[in-house]
N, C-alpha and C positions, 0 to 999 in steps of 0.2 A: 460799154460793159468791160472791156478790156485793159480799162484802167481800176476797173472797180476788185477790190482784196477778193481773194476768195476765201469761203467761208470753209471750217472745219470741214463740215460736211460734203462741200466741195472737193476738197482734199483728199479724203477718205476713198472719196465715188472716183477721184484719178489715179486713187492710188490701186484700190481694185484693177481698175481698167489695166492699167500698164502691169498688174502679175496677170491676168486674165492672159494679155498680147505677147509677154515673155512665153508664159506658160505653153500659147498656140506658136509662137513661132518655135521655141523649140522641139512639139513634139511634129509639126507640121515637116520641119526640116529634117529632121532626122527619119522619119519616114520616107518621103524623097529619098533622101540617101539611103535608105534599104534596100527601096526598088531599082534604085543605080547602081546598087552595091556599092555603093563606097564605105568605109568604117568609120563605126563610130565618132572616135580619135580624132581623127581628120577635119571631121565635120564639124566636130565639137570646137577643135582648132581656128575654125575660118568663122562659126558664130561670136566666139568670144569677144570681138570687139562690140559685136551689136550688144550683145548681152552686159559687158561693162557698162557702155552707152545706157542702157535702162534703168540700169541698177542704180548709176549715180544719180541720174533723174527721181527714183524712187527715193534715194537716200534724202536728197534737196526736200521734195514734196512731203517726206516724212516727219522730215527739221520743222520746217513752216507747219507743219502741224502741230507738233508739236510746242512750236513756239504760241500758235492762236491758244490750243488748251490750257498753255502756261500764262498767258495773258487775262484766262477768263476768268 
């Protein structure tokens, strides 16, 4: 299976998922950080790389989606 294309629909159900996991990891972390008190700023500072990291993932899976819909 892991050679096999994934389908729009596919697509779609990972691309949910990874804002679903943005979504929980930042509010996840930022909570932590209230109860540490640390600031906002800071915190927001040291996700940011994760946060690129998903987003370019999301932008890729986006493409390839958009490239299946353009193919169909």
């Amino acid at each position: 299976m892991a050679d096999t294309p994934a389908t729009a629909a596919e697509l779609a159900e990972l691309i949910v998922e990874f804002e679903k996991y943005r979504e929980r990891l930042v509010d996840e972390t930022l909570e932590a950080a209230k109860k540490a008190k640390l600031s906002k700023k800071a915190t927001m500072a040291k996700l940011e790389p994760q946060l690129a990291d998903i987003d370019a993932k999301l932008a890729r899976i986006r493409e390839q989606q958009a490239n299946l819909t353009a193919q169909s």
